[in-house]
C-alpha positions as CSV (number, residue, x, y, z in Angstrom):
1,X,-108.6,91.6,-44.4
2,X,-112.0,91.1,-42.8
3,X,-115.0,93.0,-43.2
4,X,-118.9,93.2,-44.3
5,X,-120.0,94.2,-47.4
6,X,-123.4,95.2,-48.9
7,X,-122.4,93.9,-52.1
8,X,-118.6,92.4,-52.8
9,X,-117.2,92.2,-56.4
10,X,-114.8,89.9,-57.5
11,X,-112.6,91.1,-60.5
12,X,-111.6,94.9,-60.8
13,X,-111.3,95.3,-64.9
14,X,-113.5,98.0,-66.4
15,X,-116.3,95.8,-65.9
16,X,-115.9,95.3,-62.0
17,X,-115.1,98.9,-61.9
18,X,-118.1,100.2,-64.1
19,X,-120.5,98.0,-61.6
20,X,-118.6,99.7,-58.9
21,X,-119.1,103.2,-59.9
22,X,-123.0,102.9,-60.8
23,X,-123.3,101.3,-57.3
24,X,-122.3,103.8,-55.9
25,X,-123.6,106.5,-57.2
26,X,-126.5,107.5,-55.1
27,X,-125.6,105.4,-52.2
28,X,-128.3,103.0,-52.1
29,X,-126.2,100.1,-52.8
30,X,-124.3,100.6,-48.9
31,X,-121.0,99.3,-48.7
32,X,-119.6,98.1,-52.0
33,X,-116.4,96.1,-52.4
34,X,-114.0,95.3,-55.4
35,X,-111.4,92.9,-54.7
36,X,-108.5,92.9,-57.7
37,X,-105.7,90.4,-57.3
38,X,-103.8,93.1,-59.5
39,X,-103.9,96.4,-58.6
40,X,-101.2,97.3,-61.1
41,X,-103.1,95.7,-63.8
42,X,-100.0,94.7,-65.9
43,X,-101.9,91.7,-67.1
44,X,-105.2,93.0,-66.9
45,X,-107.2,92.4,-70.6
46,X,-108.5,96.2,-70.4
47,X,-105.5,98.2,-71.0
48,X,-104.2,95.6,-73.4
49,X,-107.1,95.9,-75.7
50,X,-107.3,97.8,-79.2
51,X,-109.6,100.2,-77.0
52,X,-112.6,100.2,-80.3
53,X,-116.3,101.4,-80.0
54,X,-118.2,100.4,-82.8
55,X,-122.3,100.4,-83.4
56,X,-122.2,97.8,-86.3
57,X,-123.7,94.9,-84.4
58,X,-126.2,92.2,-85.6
59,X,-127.6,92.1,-82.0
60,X,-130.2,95.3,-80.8
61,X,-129.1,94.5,-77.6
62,X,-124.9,94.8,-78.9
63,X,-125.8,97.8,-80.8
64,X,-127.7,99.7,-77.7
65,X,-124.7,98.8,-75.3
66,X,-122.4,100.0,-77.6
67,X,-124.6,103.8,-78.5
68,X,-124.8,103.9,-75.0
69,X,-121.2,103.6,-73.9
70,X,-120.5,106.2,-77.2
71,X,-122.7,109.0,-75.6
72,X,-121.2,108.0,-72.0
73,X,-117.5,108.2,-73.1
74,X,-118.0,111.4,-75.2
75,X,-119.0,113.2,-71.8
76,X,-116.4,110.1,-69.6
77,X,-114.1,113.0,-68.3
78,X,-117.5,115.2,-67.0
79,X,-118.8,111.8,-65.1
80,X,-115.4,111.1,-64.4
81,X,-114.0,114.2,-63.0
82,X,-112.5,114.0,-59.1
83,X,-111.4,116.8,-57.2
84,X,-111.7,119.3,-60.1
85,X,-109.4,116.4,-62.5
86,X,-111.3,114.8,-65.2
87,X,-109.6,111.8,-67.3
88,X,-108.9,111.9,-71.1
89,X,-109.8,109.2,-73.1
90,X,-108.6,110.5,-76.5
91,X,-112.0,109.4,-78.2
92,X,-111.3,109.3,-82.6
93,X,-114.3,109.0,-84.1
94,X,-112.2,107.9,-87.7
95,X,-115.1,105.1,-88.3
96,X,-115.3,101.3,-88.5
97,X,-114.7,99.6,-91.8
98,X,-116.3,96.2,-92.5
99,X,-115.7,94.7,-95.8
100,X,-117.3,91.7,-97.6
101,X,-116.7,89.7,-100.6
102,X,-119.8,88.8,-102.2
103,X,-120.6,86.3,-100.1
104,X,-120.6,88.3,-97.2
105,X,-122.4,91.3,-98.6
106,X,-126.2,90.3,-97.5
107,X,-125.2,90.1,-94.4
108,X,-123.5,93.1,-94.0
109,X,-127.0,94.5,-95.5
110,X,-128.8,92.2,-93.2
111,X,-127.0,94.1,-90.2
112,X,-127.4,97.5,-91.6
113,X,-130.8,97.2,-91.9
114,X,-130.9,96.3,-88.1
115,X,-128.5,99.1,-87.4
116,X,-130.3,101.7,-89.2
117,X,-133.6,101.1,-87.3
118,X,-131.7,101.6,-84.3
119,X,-130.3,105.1,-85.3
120,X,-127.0,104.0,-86.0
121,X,-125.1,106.1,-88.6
122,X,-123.9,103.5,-90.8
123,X,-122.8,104.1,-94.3
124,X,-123.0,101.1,-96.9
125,X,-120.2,101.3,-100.1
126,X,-120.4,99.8,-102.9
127,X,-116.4,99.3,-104.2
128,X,-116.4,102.0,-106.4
129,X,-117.6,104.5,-102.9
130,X,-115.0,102.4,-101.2
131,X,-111.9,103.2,-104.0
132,X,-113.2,106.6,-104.2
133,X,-112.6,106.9,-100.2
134,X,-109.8,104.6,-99.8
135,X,-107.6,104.7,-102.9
136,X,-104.9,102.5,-101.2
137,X,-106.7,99.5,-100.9
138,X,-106.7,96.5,-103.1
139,X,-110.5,95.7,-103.6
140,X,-110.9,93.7,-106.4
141,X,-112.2,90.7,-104.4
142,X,-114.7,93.3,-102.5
143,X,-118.2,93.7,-103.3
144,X,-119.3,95.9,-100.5
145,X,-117.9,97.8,-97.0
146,X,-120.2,98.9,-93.9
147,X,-118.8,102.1,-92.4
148,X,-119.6,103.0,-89.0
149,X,-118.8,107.2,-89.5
150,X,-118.8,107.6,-85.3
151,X,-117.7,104.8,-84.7
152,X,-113.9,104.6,-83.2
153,X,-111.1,103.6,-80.3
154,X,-109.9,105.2,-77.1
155,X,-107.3,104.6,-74.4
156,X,-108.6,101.9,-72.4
157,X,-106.2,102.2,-69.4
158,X,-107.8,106.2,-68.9
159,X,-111.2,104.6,-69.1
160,X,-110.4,101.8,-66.5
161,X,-108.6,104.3,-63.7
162,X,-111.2,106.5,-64.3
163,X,-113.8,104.0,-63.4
164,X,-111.5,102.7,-60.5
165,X,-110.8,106.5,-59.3
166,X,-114.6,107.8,-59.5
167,X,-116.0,104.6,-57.8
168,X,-113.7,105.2,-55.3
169,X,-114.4,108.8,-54.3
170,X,-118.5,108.0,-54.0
171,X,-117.0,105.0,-51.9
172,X,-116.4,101.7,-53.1
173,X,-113.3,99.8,-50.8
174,X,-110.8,98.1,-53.1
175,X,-109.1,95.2,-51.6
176,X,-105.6,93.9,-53.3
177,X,-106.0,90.3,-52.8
178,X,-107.4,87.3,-54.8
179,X,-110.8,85.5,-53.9
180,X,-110.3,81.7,-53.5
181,X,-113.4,80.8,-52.5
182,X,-117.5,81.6,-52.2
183,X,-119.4,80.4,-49.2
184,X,-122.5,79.7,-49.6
185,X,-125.8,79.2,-47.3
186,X,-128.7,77.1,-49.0
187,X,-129.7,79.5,-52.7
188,X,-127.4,82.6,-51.0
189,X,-123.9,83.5,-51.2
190,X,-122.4,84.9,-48.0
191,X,-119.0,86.2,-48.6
192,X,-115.8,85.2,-50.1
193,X,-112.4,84.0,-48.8
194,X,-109.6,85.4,-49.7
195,X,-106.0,84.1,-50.3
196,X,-104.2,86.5,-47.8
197,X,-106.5,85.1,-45.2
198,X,-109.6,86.6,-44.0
199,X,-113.1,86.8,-45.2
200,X,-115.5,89.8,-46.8
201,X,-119.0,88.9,-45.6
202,X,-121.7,89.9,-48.3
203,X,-125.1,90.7,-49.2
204,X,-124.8,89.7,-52.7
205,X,-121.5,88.9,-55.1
206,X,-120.7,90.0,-58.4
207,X,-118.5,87.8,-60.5
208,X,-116.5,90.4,-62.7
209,X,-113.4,88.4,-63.0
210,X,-113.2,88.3,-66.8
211,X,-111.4,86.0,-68.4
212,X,-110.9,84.3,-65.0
213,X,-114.7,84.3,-64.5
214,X,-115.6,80.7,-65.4
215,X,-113.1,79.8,-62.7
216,X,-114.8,82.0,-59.7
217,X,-117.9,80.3,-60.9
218,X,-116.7,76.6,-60.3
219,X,-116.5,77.7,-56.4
220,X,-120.4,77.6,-56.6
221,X,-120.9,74.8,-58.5
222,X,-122.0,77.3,-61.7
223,X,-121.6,75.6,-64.7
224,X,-120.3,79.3,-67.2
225,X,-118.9,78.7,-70.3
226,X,-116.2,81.0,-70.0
227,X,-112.2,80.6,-70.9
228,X,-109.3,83.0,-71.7
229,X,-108.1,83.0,-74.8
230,X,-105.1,84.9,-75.9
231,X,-105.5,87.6,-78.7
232,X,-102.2,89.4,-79.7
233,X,-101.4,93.1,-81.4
234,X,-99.2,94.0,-83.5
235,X,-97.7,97.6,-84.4
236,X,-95.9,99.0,-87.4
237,X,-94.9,101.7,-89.6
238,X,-95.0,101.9,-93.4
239,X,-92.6,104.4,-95.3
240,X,-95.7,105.8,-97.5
241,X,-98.2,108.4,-96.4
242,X,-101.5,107.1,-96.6
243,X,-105.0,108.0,-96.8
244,X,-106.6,108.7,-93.2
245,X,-107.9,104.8,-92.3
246,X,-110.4,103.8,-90.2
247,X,-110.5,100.9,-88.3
248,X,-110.6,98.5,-91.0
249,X,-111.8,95.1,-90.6
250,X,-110.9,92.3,-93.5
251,X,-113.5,89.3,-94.7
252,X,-110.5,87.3,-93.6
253,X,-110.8,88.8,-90.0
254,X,-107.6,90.6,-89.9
255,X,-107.8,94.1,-89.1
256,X,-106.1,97.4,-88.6
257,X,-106.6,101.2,-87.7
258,X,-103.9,104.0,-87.3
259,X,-102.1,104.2,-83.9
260,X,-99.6,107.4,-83.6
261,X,-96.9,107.6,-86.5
262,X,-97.8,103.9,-87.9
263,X,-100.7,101.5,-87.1
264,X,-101.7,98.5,-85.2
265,X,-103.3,95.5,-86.5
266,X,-104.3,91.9,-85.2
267,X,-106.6,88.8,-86.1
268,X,-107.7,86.1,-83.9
269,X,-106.3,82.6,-84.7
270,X,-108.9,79.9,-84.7
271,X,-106.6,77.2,-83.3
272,X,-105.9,79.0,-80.3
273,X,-106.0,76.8,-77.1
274,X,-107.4,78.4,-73.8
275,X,-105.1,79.5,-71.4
276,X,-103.7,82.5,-69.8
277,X,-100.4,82.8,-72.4
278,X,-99.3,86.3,-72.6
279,X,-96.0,85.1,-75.4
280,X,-96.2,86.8,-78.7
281,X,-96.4,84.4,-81.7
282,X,-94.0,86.9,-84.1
283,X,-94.1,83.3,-86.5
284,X,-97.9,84.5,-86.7
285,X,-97.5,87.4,-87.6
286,X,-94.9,87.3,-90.3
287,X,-96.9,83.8,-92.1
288,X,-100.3,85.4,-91.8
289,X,-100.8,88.5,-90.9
290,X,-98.3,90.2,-92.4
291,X,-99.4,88.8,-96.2
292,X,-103.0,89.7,-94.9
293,X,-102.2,93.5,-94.6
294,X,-99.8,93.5,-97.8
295,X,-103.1,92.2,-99.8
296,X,-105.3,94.6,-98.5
297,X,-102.5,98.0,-98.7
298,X,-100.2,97.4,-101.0
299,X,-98.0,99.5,-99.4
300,X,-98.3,97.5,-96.5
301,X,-95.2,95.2,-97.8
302,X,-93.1,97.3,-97.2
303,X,-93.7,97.9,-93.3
304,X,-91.5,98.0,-90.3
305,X,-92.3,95.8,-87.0
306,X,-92.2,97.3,-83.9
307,X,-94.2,96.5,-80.6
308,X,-96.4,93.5,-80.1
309,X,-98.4,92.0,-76.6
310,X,-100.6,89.7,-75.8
311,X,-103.8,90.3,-73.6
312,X,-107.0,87.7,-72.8
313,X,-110.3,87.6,-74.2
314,X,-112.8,86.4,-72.1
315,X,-114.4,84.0,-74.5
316,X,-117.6,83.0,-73.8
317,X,-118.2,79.2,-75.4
318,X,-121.5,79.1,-76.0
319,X,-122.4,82.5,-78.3
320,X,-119.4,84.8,-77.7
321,X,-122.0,87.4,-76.2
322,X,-122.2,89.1,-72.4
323,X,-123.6,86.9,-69.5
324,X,-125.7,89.4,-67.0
325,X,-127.7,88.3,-64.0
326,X,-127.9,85.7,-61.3
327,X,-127.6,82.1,-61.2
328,X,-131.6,82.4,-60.5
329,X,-133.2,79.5,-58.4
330,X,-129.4,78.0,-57.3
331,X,-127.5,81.0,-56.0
332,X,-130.0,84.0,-56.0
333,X,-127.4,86.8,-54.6
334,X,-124.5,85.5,-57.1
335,X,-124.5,87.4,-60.0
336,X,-122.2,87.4,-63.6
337,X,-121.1,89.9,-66.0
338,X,-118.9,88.1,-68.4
339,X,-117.9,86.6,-72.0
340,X,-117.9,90.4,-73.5
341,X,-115.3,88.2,-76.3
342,X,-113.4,91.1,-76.9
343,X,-116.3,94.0,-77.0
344,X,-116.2,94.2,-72.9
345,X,-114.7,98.2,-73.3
346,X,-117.5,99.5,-75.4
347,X,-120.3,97.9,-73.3
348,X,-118.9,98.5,-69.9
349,X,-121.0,101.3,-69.1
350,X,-124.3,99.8,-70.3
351,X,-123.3,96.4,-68.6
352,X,-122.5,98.0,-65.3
353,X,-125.4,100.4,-65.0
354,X,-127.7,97.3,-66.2
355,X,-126.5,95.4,-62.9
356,X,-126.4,97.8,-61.0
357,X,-130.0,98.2,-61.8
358,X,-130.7,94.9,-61.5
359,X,-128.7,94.5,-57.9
360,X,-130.5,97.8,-56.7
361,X,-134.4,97.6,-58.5
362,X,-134.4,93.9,-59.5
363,X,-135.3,94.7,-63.4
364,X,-133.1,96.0,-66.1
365,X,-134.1,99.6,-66.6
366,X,-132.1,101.1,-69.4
367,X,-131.8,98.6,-71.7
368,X,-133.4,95.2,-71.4
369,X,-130.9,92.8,-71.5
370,X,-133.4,89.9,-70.5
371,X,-132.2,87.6,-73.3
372,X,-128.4,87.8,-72.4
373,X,-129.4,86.3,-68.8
374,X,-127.4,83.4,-67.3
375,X,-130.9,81.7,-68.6
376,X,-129.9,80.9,-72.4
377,X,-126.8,79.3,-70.7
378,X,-128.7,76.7,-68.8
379,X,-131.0,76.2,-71.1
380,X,-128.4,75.8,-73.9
381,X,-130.1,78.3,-75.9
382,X,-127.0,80.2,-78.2
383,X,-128.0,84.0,-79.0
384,X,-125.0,84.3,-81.6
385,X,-123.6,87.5,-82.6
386,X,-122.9,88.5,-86.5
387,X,-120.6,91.0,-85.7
388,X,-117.6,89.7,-83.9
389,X,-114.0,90.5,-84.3
């Protein structure tokens, strides 16, 4: 494979594919390339994800992303659509659930307060509004709960192809091979080798590669605090019906929502080493997360196991928030959008119209995203996020 490119992207995830598609939308970007190892995307982290959209942020910049990307995938199959076929992303709008002991519950305030000036429709409940609602629940230990009432989850594989199949039609090239390399020319990049052989010569490259980004950036020298990190789900089925959940996330950090006849549920382990392991723990979740849901629900000791996988979060070190931008001043044409840590779905369109903006105008646009620059990374300057799962 040989060619030249106006603008090559290495990674082809929702995020590689979002950039892709607002490149190309009006065709000034020219030539645009995404270059996915996987085409089949078997171990890709986006259609292994819990697939949530959620406004309850601490960040204005999380919560704006995340609004964004609501309005965008409530009208996904419209912008989507190809050839008269428009994707479904089965959008539920069943809500987000945060609960707090009272430790927890000024900060949960803290956020709302944040949230609320932002126009987020957030509901706070006091445990008497939450036993009222949730009558299933065990709450003595809870003092309050933050419900997000359009907030939700949607199939993450339709999102992806949809990005892949729209960015295609207004012209984006997908290549089927992995990049092993990023030459370089003084502060530019100039293309990318590739492991089949061959070279894409480029105007500028985009460093999408997710959990794998923080190894694409070690072929320039870039110093991105970036490592996969395996997160697993679990689903199961309980005998009792129940009240209609939302996604419901425990002071403990477990959580769980409703997934067709039973429900999923999942909480990331602390003590997990980096690495690309795609094994399910089942010792995990019978010793901890099981217990966790039977203290919550009740009725939750009485489930029935049934499917679990692993996928990769692309953790990123430093604040667990999205890197956007160039390497300015080093590589000026080598740009990142990474370390999502597990909120990458609901921010992909937000994230990939803000670099596209950037690539095409040289200024975020639609939301300013200034403070979650490569800069706070090289200036060791954390902008931590409340509101991670």
């Amino acid at each position: 494979m040989a060619g030249s490119f106006d603008i090559v992207i290495v990674g082809g995830g929702v995020m590689g594919c979002s950039t892709a598609y607002h490149l190309t939308k009006d065709g000034r970007a020219g030539r645009v390339a995404v270059v996915e190892r996987d085409p089949t995307y078997e171990y890709a982290s986006t259609p292994r994800s819990a697939g949530g959209i959620r406004q309850q942020f601490s960040l204005p910049e999380n919560i704006r992303m995340s609004q964004y990307g609501l309005g965008f995938y409530k009208r996904f199959g419209e912008l989507m659509a190809v050839d008269g076929e428009a994707p479904e992303v089965g959008l539920k709008q069943q809500g987000y659930l945060f609960l707090a002991t009272e430790g927890g519950a000024e900060t949960l305030r803290a956020c709302h307060r944040t949230q609320s000036g932002l126009g987020a429709p957030v509901l706070l409940l006091d445990r008497a509004g939450l036993a009222a609602r949730y009558p299933s629940m065990a709450l003595d230990d809870i003092a309050l709960g933050s419900l997000g009432t359009e907030d939700g989850w949607m199939d993450p594989f339709a999102i992806l192809q949809g990005f892949r199949r729209k960015a295609r039609a207004q012209g984006a090239t997908f290549v089927a091979d992995t990049v092993v390399g990023v030459e370089r020319d003084g502060n530019r990049a100039t293309g990318v080798r590739l492991k089949a052989g061959g070279r894409l010569a480029a105007g500028a490259v985009v460093n999408a590669a997710g959990p794998w980004a923080g190894e694409v950036a070690r072929m320039v020298g870039m110093d991105l605090p970036i490592e996969p990190v395996r997160r697993m789900v679990h689903y199961f089925e309980v005998r009792e019906r129940l009240e209609p959940f939302p996604l419901v996330i425990d002071p403990s950090g477990l959580y769980f929502r409703p997934e067709g006849a039973g429900y999923i549920s999942g909480k990331s382990n602390p003590d997990e080493p980096a690495g690309a392991n795609f094994e399910v723990d089942h010792d995990y979740f019978m010793d901890v997360i099981w217990p966790g849901l039977a203290a919550r629900v009740p009725a939750f000791e009485a489930l029935k196991p049934g499917r679990s996988w692993a996928g990769l979060y692309d953790v990123n070190r430093l604040d667990e928030n999205l890197i956007i931008g160039p390497w300015a001043g080093a590589l000026d044409n080598f740009h990142v959008i990474c370390g999502f840590s597990g909120h990458g779905l609901q921010q992909a369109p937000a994230a990939g119209r803000a670099l596209a903006e950037l690539l095409l105008d040289g200024a975020f646009r639609t939301i300013d995203l200034t403070r979650m620059t490569y800069a706070r990374v090289a200036e060791g300057r954390p902008l931590p996020e409340v509101g991670i799962v």
